[in-house]
N, C-alpha and C positions, 0 to 999 in steps of 0.2 A: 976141370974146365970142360973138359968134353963128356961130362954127366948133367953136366949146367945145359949143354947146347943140346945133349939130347930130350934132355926135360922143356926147354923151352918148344921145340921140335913140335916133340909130343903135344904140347899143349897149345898149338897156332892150327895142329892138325884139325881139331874139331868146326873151326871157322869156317876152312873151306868147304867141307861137305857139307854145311849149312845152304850155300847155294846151289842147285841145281839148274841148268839148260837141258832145257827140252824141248825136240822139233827144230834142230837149226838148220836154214835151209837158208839157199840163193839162190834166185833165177840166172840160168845162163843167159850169154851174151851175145849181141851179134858182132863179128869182126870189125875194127874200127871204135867201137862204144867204150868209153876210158870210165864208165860209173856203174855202179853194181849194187844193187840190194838186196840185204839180208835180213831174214825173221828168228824169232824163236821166241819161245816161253822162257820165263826167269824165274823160278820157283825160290822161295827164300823159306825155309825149315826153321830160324831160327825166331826168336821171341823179343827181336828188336828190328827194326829196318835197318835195310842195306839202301847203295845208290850205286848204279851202275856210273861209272862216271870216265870213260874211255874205254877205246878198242883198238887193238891194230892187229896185221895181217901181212904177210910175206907177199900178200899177192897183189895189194894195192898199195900206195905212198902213203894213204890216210884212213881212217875208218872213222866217219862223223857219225853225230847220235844225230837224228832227223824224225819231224813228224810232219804229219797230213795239216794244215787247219783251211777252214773256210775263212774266207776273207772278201768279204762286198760279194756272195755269189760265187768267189772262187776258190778252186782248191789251190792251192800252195803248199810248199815245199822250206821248211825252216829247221837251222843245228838249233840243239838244245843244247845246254851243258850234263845233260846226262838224262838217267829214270830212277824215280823212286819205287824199292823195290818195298812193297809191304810186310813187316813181320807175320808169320807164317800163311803168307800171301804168293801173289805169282802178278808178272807183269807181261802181256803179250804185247811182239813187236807184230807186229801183219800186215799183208798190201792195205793200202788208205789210213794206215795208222804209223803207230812210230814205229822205227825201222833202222836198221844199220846202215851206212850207205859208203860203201867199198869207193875212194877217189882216188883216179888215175890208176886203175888197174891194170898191172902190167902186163897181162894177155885175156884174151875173150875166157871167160868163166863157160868151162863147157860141159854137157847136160854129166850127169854123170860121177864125175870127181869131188872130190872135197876141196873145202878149202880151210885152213887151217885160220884160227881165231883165236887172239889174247883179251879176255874182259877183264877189265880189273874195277872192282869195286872197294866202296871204302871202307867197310868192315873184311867182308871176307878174303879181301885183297886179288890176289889173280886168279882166276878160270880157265885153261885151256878148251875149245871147245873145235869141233870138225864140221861145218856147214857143209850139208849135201847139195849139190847146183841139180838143179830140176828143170821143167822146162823155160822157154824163155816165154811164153806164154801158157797160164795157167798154174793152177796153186804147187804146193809144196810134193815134193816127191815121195811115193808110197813107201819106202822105208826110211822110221825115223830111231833113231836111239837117244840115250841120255849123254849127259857128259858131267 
């Protein structure tokens, strides 16, 4: 039995390294602000589509999937039920674009720190990934790694 589970192991193993996150960043917070937004690239390696289809985070109550659209002239703000990650494709979240959006964050995201991140997609299943907070104004902070 436990040659069965390491075989099976073994062979869930190649799934996940199929996705890659890269550049995950959050702008920090000002005290008081309960919402928080985070980017990254979603690299998919493998030779079928994946779908990002939730997040959560120790540091907020919820983590909704969100994008930009215009509407009559205006920008607005709408959840998705997730992003379609392209087979051997990448998907960017970015300011004005789609985006992660940390609700009810339980303390100010400060420049600096990480914040720790579960994505789970529907092939490759869960992703742990470490969002750098950067400034509260202005792009993504000058060091990035993978995850």
């Amino acid at each position: 039995m436990r040659a069965l589970a390491a075989l099976l192991l073994m062979a869930a193993a190649p799934a996940f390294a199929q996705v890659v996150i890269d550049k995950p960043w959050a702008r920090a917070t000002a005290p008081g602000v309960k919402v928080a937004a985070g980017y990254m690239v979603v690299r998919n390696k493998a030779t079928v589509a994946d779908r990002l289809t939730s997040a959560s985070s120790p540091a907020a109550a919820r983590v909704e999937t969100h994008v930009h659209i215009h509407e009559a002239g205006v920008m607005k703000m709408r959840e998705v039920p997730g992003y379609d990650i392209p087979a051997g494709g990448a998907f960017e979240l970015k300011p004005g674009g789609a985006h992660l959006m940390f609700m009810d964050i339980r303390r100010p995201f400060i420049e600096g720190e990480k914040v720790p991140v579960k994505l789970t997609f529907e092939k490759a299943g869960e992703v742990n990934a470490e969002f750098d907070v950067g400034r509260i104004s202005g792009g993504a902070p000058a060091t990035h790694h993978k995850h």
